[in-house]
Structures are given as structure tokens and as C-alpha cells.
C-alpha positions as CSV (number, residue, x, y, z in Angstrom):
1,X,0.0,0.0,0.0
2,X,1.3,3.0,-1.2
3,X,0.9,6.8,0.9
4,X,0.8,9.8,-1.2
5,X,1.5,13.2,0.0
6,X,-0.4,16.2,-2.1
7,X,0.1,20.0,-2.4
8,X,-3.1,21.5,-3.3
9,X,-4.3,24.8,-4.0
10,X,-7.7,26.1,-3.6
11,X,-10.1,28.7,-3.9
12,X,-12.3,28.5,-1.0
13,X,-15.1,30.7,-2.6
14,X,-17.4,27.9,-3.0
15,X,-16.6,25.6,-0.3
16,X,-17.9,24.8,3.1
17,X,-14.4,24.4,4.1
18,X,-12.3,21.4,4.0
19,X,-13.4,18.7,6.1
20,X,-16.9,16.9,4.8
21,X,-20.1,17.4,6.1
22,X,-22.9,15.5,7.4
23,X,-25.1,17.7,5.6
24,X,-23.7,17.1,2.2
25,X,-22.7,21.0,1.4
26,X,-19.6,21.1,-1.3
27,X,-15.9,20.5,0.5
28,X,-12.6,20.3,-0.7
29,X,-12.5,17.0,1.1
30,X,-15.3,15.5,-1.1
31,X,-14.4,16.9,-4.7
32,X,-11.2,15.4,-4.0
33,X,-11.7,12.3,-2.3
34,X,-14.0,11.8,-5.5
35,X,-11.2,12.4,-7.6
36,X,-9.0,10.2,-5.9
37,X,-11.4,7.0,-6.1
38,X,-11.9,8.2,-9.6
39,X,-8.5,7.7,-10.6
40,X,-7.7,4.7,-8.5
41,X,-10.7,3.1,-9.1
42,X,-10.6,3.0,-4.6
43,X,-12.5,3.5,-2.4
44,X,-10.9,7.1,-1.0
45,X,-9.8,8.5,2.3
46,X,-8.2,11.5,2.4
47,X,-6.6,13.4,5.0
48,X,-5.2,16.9,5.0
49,X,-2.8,19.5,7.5
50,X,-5.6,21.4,8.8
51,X,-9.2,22.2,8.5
52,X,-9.6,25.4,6.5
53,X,-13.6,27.0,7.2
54,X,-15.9,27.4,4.9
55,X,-14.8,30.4,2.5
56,X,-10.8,30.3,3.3
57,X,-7.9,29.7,0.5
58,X,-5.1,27.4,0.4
59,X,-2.4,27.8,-1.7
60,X,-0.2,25.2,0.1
61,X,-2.6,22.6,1.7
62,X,-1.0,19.0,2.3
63,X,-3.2,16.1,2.2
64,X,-2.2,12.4,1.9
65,X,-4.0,9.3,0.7
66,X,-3.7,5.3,0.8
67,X,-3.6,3.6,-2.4
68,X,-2.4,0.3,-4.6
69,X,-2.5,2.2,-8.1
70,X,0.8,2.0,-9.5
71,X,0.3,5.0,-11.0
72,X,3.8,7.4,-10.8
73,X,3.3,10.6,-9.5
74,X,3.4,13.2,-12.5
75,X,0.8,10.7,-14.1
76,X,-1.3,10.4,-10.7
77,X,-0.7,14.2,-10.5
78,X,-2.3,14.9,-13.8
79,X,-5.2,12.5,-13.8
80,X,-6.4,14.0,-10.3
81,X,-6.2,17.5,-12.2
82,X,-8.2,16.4,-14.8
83,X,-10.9,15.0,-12.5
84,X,-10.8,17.9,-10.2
85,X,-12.9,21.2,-11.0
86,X,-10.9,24.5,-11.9
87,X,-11.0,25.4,-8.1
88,X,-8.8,22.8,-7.2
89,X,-5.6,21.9,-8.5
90,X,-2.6,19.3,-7.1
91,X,0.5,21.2,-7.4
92,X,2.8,18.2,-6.5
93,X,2.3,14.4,-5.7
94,X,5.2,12.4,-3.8
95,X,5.2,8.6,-2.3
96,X,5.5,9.1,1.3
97,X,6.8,6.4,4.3
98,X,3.6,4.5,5.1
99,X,3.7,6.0,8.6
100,X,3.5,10.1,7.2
101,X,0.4,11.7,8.4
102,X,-0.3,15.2,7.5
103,X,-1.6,16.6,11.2
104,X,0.8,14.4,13.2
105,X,4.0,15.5,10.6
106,X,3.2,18.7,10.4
107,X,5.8,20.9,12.0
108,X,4.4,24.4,11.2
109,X,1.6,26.3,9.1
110,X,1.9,29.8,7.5
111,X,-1.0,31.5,7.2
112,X,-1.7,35.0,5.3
113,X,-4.6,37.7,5.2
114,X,-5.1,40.1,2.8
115,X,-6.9,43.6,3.4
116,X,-8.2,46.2,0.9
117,X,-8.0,49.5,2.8
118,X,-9.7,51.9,0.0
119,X,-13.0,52.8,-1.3
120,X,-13.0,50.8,-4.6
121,X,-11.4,47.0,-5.3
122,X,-11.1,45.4,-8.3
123,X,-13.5,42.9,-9.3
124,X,-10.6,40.7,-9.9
125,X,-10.0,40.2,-6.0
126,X,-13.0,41.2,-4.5
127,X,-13.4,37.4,-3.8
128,X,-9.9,37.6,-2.1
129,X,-9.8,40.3,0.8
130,X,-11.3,42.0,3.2
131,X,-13.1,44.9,1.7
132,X,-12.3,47.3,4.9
133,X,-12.7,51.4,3.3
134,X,-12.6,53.3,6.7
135,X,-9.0,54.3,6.7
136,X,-6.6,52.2,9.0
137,X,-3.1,52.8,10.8
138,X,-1.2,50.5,9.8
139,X,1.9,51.1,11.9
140,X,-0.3,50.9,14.8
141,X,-1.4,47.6,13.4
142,X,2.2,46.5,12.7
143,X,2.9,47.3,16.5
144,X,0.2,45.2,17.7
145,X,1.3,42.7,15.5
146,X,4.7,42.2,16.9
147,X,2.9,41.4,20.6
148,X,1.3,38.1,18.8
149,X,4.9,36.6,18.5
150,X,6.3,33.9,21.1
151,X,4.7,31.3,22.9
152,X,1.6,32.4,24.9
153,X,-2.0,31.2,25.5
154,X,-4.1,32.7,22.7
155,X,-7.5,31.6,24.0
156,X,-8.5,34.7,23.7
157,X,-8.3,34.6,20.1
158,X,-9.6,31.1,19.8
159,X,-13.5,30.9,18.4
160,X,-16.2,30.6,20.9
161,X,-17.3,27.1,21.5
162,X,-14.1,25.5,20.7
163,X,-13.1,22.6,23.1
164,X,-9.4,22.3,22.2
165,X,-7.6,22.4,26.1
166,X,-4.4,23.2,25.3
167,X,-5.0,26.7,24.2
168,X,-0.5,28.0,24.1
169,X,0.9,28.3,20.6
170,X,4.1,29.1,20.0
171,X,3.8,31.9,16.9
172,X,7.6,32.2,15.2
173,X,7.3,35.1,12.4
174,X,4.6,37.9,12.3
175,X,3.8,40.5,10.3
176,X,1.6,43.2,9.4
177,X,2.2,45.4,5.8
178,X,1.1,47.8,4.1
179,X,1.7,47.6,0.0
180,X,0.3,49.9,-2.6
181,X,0.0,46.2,-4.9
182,X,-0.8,43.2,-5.2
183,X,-0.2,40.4,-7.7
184,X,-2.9,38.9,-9.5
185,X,-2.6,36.2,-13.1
186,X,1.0,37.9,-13.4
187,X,0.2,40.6,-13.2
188,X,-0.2,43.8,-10.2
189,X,-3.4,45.6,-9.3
190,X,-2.9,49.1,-7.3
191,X,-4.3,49.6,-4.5
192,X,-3.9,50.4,-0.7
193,X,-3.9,46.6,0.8
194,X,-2.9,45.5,4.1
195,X,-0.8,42.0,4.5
196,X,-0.9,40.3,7.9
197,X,1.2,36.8,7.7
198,X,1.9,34.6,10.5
199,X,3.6,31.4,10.9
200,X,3.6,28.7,13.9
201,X,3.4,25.6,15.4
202,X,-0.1,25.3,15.2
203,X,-2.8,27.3,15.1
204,X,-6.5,27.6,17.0
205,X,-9.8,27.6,15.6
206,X,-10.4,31.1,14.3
207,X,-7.2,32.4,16.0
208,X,-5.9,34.1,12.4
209,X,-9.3,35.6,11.1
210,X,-10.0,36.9,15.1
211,X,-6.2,38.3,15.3
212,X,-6.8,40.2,11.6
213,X,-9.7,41.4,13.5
214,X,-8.1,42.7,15.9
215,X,-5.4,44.3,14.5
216,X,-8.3,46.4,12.3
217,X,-9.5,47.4,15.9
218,X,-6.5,48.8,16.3
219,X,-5.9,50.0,13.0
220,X,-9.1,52.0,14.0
221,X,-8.1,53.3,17.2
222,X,-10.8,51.1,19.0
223,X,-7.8,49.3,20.4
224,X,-4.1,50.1,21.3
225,X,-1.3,47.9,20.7
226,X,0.3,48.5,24.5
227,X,-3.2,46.5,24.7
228,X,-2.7,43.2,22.9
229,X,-0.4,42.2,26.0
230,X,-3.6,42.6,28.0
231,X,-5.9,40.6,25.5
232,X,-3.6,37.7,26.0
233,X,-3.7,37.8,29.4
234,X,-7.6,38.0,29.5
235,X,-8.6,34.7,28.1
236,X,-11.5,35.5,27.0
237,X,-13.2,36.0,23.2
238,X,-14.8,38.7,24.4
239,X,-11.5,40.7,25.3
240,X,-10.4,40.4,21.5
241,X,-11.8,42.1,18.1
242,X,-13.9,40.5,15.8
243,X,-13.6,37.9,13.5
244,X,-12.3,38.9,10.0
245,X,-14.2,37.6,6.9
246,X,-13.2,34.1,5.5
247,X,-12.3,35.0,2.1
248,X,-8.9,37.4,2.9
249,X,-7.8,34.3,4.8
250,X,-4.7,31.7,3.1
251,X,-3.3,28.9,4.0
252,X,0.0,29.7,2.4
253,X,2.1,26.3,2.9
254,X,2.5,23.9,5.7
255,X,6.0,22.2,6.4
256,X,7.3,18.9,7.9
């Protein structure tokens, strides 16, 4: 039995996130798991790094899967593209050990979120960012940013309801940018566009979208950044901003 490792890229637009549901909405888990067995000719299980919600990007999700095809991996590579629909695509296929697992492997996610700070965006992106036109300060917002990094206990930034215990994540890089473009089919749209990335261990349920949501508190003078350091030490939802929209939201690559 073989274990293949994918790098997939998504556009979460149409999704209700990753991980199927007993519902039966549209998942990235589904269309591909359907692709898998389509391929194969298996029946498919398919696992992935993390659970992106409904509406969020990847542009570096790993997922592995089980299989006896003897398929090589350029040719299993192509034939899940061409049974995938344009809002998926496998951007690399590898033969794993047999013991890999995506979640248990995986030694740190980057995440990033895009914000459009102006009164017009592009249709092109629209689908993309967070449309925010009340002007923000952005080296507030890159202050605040900085108080994120380290190992603490984010559970105030973790989404209500969430059982997870453990609630300490150790972030390693943070940042929050302002650019004047962004790139888009090779080429760059102006603009006034705010870029928060992040990268860690791990990450909570929520914890990226409610930090983004955060920092635009700040950005809008509701907040301070001499108060993140307080937020933390609240543990509490209620002591943190809101939670930013899905769609500015990336998972940009996870690594083992």
C-alpha cells in the first residue's frame, strides 16, 4: 500500500471548508476524495494538514492518501487534475513512508490575510480580501502585530465554543504590511492593501481571522497595541476584536 503526500491549491469561494459534512454541502475533502477514487478506481480517504472553514484559500494545503495504483506521481498528478474542477488543483504528488500523516508531521503552518483599505477593489479580488474602506493605521497595526509573536495562551483569540484544552501556541514570524499592490494572473493591481502573515506551530480555531480582527480594531483606534499584551492575558473572546471575513484568509504552505 502506497501513501501519497499532495500540495493543493484552492479557492475556497465555494466551499464549506475542507473537512466533509454530514449535511452534504460542497468540501474540498469531497471533490477530492471523489477524484482520488476516480483515478484509483478505490475507495478514497483522504486526509489533509488542517481544517480550513468554509470560504478560506489554500495555496499550500497538504493532504495524503492510501492507495495500490501504481500509477507514478506526475501521471497520478495529472489525472487528479483532470478530474478535479478549476477550483482545485494538485500542485505536487510524492510517495511518502507509510507512517507520514499530515496533522501528526506537520511541524508548522503559514497563514496569510489580505486587506483592501480603499473605497473601490477590483472585481478581480473582490473574492480575495477584506473589503475594509474606513481608513486604517497600519503602523499601529504593525505594532500590535509584533505582541502576537512567542509562545503564549491565545485563547482569547480562539472561536467561541471550541473545546481544544491546550490553548498556548508558540507563533515564530509575524507580520503586518502595508503595500500599494498586489499580484494577480502575473500581473499587479494598485491599491492600498494591508498583508498580515503569520507562521507557527499550530494554530486555533479562528485564532488568524480573530487576530486580523483585531489588529483592524486597532488600526481603527478602538484598540491600542500597548493592549494586545492585555488581551492575552484576558482569556477571554470577548476581550479580542472580531472575527475577519473568510475570504482574505490563506493557508499559504505547511511544512514537515
Amino acid at each position: 500500500m502506497r501513501n501519497i503526500k499532495l500540495v493543493i491549491e484552492y479557492d475556497g469561494t465555494e466551499f464549506a471548508g475542507w473537512q466533509s459534512q454530514a449535511q452534504g454541502e460542497r468540501t474540498v475533502q469531497d471533490v477530492l476524495a471523489g477524484a482520488v477514487s476516480t483515478v484509483t478506481g478505490e475507495d478514497a480517504s483522504v486526509v489533509a494538514a488542517g481544517r480550513t472553514d468554509s470560504g478560506v484559500h489554500a495555496l499550500g494545503q497538504a493532504v495524503c492518501f492510501q492507495t495500490d495504483s501504481n500509477l507514478d506521481e506526475p501521471t497520478m498528478r495529472k489525472a487528479l487534475n483532470a478530474n478535479l474542477p478549476p477550483d482545485v488543483r494538485v500542485l505536487e504528488a510524492e510517495d511518502v513512508p507509510e507512517n507520514f500523516h499530515p496533522i501528526r508531521d506537520a511541524a508548522g503552518k503559514r497563514y496569510v490575510y489580505l486587506i483592501a483599505n480603499s473605497d473601490n477593489v477590483s472585481p478581480f479580488i473582490s473574492r480575495y480580501v477584506w473589503h475594509h474602506a474606513i481608513p486604517l493605521d497600519t503602523a499601529a497595526m504593525a505594532e500590535a502585530a509584533r505582541h502576537f509573536q512567542g509562545r503564549h495562551d491565545f485563547k482569547s483569540f480562539m472561536a467561541a465554543g471550541s473545546d481544544v484544552k491546550d490553548t498556548v501556541r508558540n507563533v515564530t514570524e509575524v507580520s503586518c504590511k502595508q503595500t500599494g499592490e498586489i499580484g494577480f494572473m502575473g500581473f499587479t493591481l494598485a491599491g492600498s492593501f494591508i498583508r498580515f502573515e503569520i507562521a507557527g506551530e499550530g494554530f486555533l480555531r479562528h485564532m488568524v481571522r480573530n487576530m486580523a480582527g483585531t489588529l483592524v480594531a486597532v488600526g481603527r483606534g478602538k484598540l491600542a497595541p500597548s493592549d494586545i499584551p492585555g488581551v492575552l492575558d484576558a482569556k477571554s473572546r470577548d476581550a479580542a476584536g472580531p472575527t475577519a471575513p473568510a475570504q482574505g484568509l490563506f493557508l499559504k504552505e505547511v511544512w514537515f
